[in-house]
C-alpha positions as CSV (number, residue, x, y, z in Angstrom):
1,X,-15.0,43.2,101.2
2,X,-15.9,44.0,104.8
3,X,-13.4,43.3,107.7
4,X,-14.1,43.9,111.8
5,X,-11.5,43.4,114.0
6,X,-11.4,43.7,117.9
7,X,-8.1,44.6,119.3
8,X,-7.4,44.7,123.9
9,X,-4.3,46.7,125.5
10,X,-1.4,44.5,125.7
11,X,-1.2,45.4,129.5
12,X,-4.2,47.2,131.4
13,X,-7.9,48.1,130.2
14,X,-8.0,49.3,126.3
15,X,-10.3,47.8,123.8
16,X,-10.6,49.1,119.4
17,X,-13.7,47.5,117.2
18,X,-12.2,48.3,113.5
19,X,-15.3,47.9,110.5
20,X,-13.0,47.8,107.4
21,X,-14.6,48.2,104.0
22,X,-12.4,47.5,101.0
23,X,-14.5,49.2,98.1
24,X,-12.6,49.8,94.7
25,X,-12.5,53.9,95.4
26,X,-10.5,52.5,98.0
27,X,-10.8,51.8,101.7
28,X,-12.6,53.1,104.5
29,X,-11.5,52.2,107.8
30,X,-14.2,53.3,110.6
31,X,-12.7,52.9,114.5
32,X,-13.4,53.1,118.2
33,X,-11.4,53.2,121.0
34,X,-11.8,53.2,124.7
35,X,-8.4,53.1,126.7
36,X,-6.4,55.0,129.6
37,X,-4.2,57.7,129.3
38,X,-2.1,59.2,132.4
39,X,-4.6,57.0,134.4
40,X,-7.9,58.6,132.6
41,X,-10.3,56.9,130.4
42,X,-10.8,58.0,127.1
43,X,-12.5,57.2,124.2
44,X,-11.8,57.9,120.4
45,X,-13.8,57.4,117.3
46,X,-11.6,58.0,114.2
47,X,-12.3,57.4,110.2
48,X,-10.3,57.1,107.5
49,X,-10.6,56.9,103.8
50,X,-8.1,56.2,101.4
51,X,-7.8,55.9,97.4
52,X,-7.6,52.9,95.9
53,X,-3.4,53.1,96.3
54,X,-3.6,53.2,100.1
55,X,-3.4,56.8,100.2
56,X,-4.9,59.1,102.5
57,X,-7.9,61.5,101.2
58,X,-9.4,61.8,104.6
59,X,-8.8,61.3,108.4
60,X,-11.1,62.9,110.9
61,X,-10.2,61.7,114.8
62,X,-12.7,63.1,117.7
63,X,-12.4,62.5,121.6
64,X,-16.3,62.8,122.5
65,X,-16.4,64.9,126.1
66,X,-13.1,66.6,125.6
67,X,-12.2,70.5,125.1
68,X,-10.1,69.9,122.5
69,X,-11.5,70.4,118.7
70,X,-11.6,67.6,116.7
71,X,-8.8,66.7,113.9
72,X,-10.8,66.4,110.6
73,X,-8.5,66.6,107.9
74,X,-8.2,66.1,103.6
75,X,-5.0,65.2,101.8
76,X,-4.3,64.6,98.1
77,X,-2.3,61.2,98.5
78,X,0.9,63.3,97.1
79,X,1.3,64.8,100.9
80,X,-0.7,68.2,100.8
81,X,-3.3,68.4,103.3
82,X,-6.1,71.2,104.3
83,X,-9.2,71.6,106.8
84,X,-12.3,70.8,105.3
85,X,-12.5,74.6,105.0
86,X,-9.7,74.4,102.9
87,X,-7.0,76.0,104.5
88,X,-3.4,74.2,104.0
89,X,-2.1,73.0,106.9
90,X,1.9,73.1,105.9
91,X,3.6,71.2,108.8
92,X,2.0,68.0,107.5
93,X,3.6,68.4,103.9
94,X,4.9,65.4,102.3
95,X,2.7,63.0,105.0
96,X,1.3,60.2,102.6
97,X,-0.2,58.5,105.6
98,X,-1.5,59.0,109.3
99,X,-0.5,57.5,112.0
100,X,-3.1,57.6,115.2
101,X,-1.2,56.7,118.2
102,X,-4.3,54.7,119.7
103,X,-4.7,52.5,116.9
104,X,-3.1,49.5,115.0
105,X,-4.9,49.9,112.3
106,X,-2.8,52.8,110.7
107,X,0.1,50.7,110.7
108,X,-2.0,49.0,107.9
109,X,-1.9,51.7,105.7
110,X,2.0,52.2,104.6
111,X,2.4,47.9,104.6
112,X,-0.6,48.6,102.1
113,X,0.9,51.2,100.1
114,X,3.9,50.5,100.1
115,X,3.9,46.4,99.1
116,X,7.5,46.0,100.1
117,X,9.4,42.7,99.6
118,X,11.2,40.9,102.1
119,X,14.3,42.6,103.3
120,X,13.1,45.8,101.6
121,X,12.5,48.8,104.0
122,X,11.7,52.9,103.4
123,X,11.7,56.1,105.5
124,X,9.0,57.9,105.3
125,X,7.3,61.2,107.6
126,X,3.7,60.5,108.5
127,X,1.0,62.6,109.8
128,X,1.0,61.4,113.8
129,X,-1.9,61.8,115.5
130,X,-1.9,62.3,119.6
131,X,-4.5,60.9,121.1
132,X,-7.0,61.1,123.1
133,X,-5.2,65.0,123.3
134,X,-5.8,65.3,119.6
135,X,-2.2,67.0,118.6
136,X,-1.1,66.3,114.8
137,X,2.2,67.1,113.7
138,X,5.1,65.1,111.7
139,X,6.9,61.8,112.3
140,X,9.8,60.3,110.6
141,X,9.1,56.5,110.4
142,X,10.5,53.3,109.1
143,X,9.2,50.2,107.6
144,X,10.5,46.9,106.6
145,X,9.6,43.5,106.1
146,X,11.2,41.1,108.0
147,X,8.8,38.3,106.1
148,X,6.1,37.9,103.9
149,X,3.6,35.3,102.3
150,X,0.6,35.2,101.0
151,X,-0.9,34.8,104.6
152,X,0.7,38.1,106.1
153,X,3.7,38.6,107.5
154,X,6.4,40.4,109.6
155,X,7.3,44.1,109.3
156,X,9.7,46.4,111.6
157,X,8.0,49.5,113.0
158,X,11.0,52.3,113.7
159,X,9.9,55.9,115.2
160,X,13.0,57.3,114.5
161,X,12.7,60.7,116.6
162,X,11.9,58.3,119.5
163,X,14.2,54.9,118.6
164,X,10.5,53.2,119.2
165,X,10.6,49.7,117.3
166,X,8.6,46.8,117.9
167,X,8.2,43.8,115.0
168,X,4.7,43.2,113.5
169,X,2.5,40.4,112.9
170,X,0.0,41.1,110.2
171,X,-2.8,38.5,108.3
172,X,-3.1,38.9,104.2
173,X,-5.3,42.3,104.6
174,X,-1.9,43.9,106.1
175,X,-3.7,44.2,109.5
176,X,-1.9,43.8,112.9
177,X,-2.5,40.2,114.9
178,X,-0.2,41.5,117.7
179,X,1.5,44.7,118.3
180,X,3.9,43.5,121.1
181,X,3.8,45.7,124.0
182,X,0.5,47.8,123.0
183,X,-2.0,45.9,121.0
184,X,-3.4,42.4,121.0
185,X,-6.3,41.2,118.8
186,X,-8.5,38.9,120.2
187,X,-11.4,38.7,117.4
188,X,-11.5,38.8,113.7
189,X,-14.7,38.7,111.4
Protein backbone atom coordinates (compact mmCIF):
# COMPACT_ATOMS: atom_id res chain seq x y z
CA UNK A 1 0.00 0.00 0.00
CA UNK A 2 1.23 3.46 -0.90
CA UNK A 3 -0.04 6.64 1.03
CA UNK A 4 1.03 10.60 0.17
CA UNK A 5 -0.12 13.12 2.26
CA UNK A 6 0.40 16.98 2.17
CA UNK A 7 0.28 18.72 5.42
CA UNK A 8 0.46 23.31 5.65
CA UNK A 9 1.58 25.18 9.12
CA UNK A 10 -1.40 25.71 11.20
CA UNK A 11 -0.33 29.46 11.34
CA UNK A 12 2.36 30.99 8.88
CA UNK A 13 4.22 29.41 5.69
CA UNK A 14 5.19 25.47 6.25
CA UNK A 15 4.23 22.80 3.88
CA UNK A 16 5.33 18.42 4.33
CA UNK A 17 4.66 15.99 1.10
CA UNK A 18 4.71 12.36 3.08
CA UNK A 19 5.14 9.09 0.30
CA UNK A 20 4.18 6.30 2.78
CA UNK A 21 4.78 2.70 1.66
CA UNK A 22 3.33 0.01 3.77
CA UNK A 23 5.43 -3.15 2.53
CA UNK A 24 5.26 -6.40 4.83
CA UNK A 25 9.14 -5.75 6.06
CA UNK A 26 7.34 -3.01 7.35
CA UNK A 27 6.97 0.71 6.51
CA UNK A 28 8.92 3.25 4.98
CA UNK A 29 7.96 6.73 5.48
CA UNK A 30 9.95 9.16 3.01
CA UNK A 31 9.37 13.20 3.91
CA UNK A 32 9.90 16.77 2.99
CA UNK A 33 9.58 19.84 4.70
CA UNK A 34 9.89 23.41 3.94
CA UNK A 35 8.95 25.80 6.98
CA UNK A 36 10.34 28.77 9.23
CA UNK A 37 12.27 28.63 12.18
CA UNK A 38 13.20 31.87 14.31
CA UNK A 39 11.95 33.74 11.07
CA UNK A 40 14.37 31.53 8.55
CA UNK A 41 13.28 29.19 6.03
CA UNK A 42 14.34 25.78 6.14
CA UNK A 43 13.95 22.76 4.54
CA UNK A 44 14.17 19.01 5.76
CA UNK A 45 14.14 15.77 3.95
CA UNK A 46 13.88 12.91 6.49
CA UNK A 47 13.29 8.83 6.01
CA UNK A 48 12.21 6.36 8.06
CA UNK A 49 11.96 2.67 8.07
CA UNK A 50 10.44 0.58 10.43
CA UNK A 51 9.76 -3.37 11.01
CA UNK A 52 6.75 -4.80 10.43
CA UNK A 53 5.75 -3.91 14.39
CA UNK A 54 6.12 -0.23 13.94
CA UNK A 55 9.56 -0.14 15.25
CA UNK A 56 12.33 1.88 14.23
CA UNK A 57 15.40 0.28 12.26
CA UNK A 58 16.34 3.43 10.63
CA UNK A 59 15.92 7.26 10.65
CA UNK A 60 18.21 9.55 8.76
CA UNK A 61 16.99 13.47 8.85
CA UNK A 62 19.26 16.13 6.65
CA UNK A 63 18.77 20.01 6.41
CA UNK A 64 20.29 20.58 2.78
CA UNK A 65 22.48 24.01 2.94
CA UNK A 66 23.12 23.87 6.66
CA UNK A 67 26.58 23.37 8.76
CA UNK A 68 25.28 20.96 10.75
CA UNK A 69 25.90 17.03 9.93
CA UNK A 70 23.14 15.15 9.12
CA UNK A 71 21.30 12.59 11.81
CA UNK A 72 21.41 9.15 10.13
CA UNK A 73 20.83 6.72 12.59
CA UNK A 74 20.00 2.43 13.13
CA UNK A 75 18.06 1.00 16.07
CA UNK A 76 17.17 -2.56 16.84
CA UNK A 77 13.30 -1.88 17.72
CA UNK A 78 14.29 -2.96 21.52
CA UNK A 79 15.81 0.78 21.99
CA UNK A 80 19.69 0.43 21.12
CA UNK A 81 20.79 2.59 18.44
CA UNK A 82 24.28 3.19 16.53
CA UNK A 83 25.74 5.39 13.56
CA UNK A 84 25.83 3.57 10.43
CA UNK A 85 29.44 3.18 11.39
CA UNK A 86 28.37 1.36 14.24
CA UNK A 87 29.17 3.20 17.16
CA UNK A 88 26.35 3.10 20.07
CA UNK A 89 24.96 6.18 20.63
CA UNK A 90 23.88 5.62 24.55
CA UNK A 91 21.67 8.70 25.32
CA UNK A 92 19.06 7.32 22.98
CA UNK A 93 18.70 3.87 24.98
CA UNK A 94 15.37 2.53 25.49
CA UNK A 95 13.93 5.07 22.43
CA UNK A 96 11.52 2.62 20.42
CA UNK A 97 10.51 5.44 18.30
CA UNK A 98 11.59 9.00 16.89
CA UNK A 99 9.97 11.80 17.12
CA UNK A 100 11.01 14.76 14.34
CA UNK A 101 9.80 17.98 15.65
CA UNK A 102 8.86 19.14 12.00
CA UNK A 103 6.75 16.37 11.18
CA UNK A 104 3.33 14.82 12.05
CA UNK A 105 4.08 11.91 10.64
CA UNK A 106 6.14 10.45 13.64
CA UNK A 107 3.25 10.74 15.78
CA UNK A 108 2.05 7.87 13.53
CA UNK A 109 4.52 5.62 14.57
CA UNK A 110 3.76 4.88 18.59
CA UNK A 111 -0.43 5.02 17.67
CA UNK A 112 0.98 2.24 15.29
CA UNK A 113 2.90 0.32 17.65
CA UNK A 114 1.39 0.66 20.31
CA UNK A 115 -2.63 -0.26 19.15
CA UNK A 116 -3.97 1.12 22.40
CA UNK A 117 -7.69 0.89 23.19
CA UNK A 118 -9.81 3.63 24.20
CA UNK A 119 -8.98 5.09 27.49
CA UNK A 120 -5.73 3.14 27.50
CA UNK A 121 -2.56 5.46 27.56
CA UNK A 122 1.52 4.67 28.05
CA UNK A 123 4.70 6.63 28.91
CA UNK A 124 7.24 6.11 26.84
CA UNK A 125 10.96 8.18 26.02
CA UNK A 126 11.42 8.65 22.35
CA UNK A 127 14.33 9.70 20.28
CA UNK A 128 13.41 13.70 19.59
CA UNK A 129 14.68 15.09 16.79
CA UNK A 130 15.37 19.10 16.53
CA UNK A 131 14.91 20.34 13.52
CA UNK A 132 15.99 22.12 11.06
CA UNK A 133 19.19 22.39 13.92
CA UNK A 134 19.39 18.64 13.77
CA UNK A 135 19.90 17.93 17.72
CA UNK A 136 18.72 14.32 18.87
CA UNK A 137 18.44 13.58 22.38
CA UNK A 138 15.65 11.93 24.71
CA UNK A 139 11.96 12.72 25.45
CA UNK A 140 9.54 11.41 27.81
CA UNK A 141 6.18 11.28 26.12
CA UNK A 142 2.58 10.13 26.54
CA UNK A 143 -0.11 8.61 24.58
CA UNK A 144 -3.59 7.87 24.90
CA UNK A 145 -6.63 7.34 23.07
CA UNK A 146 -9.31 9.52 23.71
CA UNK A 147 -11.39 7.44 20.79
CA UNK A 148 -11.09 4.93 18.33
CA UNK A 149 -12.87 3.22 15.26
CA UNK A 150 -12.18 1.56 12.52
CA UNK A 151 -11.95 5.00 10.62
CA UNK A 152 -9.23 6.60 13.02
CA UNK A 153 -9.49 8.28 15.91
CA UNK A 154 -8.42 10.55 18.78
CA UNK A 155 -5.20 10.34 20.78
CA UNK A 156 -3.61 12.79 23.56
CA UNK A 157 -0.06 13.89 22.76
CA UNK A 158 1.80 14.85 26.36
CA UNK A 159 5.64 16.13 26.24
CA UNK A 160 5.94 15.67 29.71
CA UNK A 161 9.43 17.63 30.24
CA UNK A 162 7.56 20.51 28.46
CA UNK A 163 3.60 19.94 29.76
CA UNK A 164 3.10 20.25 25.67
CA UNK A 165 -0.43 18.40 24.88
CA UNK A 166 -2.51 18.92 22.08
CA UNK A 167 -5.48 16.03 21.01
CA UNK A 168 -5.06 14.19 17.69
CA UNK A 169 -7.11 13.52 14.77
CA UNK A 170 -5.90 10.54 12.83
CA UNK A 171 -7.65 8.47 9.57
CA UNK A 172 -7.39 4.27 9.80
CA UNK A 173 -3.54 4.42 8.68
CA UNK A 174 -2.88 6.18 12.31
CA UNK A 175 -1.85 9.33 10.33
CA UNK A 176 -2.65 12.98 11.65
CA UNK A 177 -5.75 14.93 9.82
CA UNK A 178 -4.99 17.99 12.12
CA UNK A 179 -2.50 18.67 14.65
CA UNK A 180 -4.10 21.75 16.36
CA UNK A 181 -1.87 24.52 16.63
CA UNK A 182 1.10 23.18 14.26
CA UNK A 183 -0.15 20.92 11.40
CA UNK A 184 -3.07 20.90 9.05
CA UNK A 185 -3.48 18.42 6.20
CA UNK A 186 -4.92 19.63 3.24
CA UNK A 187 -4.48 16.62 0.69
CA UNK A 188 -4.55 12.92 0.92
CA UNK A 189 -3.84 10.34 -1.94
Amino acid sequence: MEREVIWVAWEGPGLEHLYLTLREEGPVAEGLVIGLQEDRPFRAAYEIRCDSQWRVQEVCVRVPGCDWPSIDLLADGEGRWTTRAGESVPSLKGCVDVDISATPMTNTLPIRRLGLGRGESAELVVAYVDVPHLRVGPERQRYGCLEASANGGIYRFEALQSGFAADIPVDADGLVVDYPGLFQRVWSG
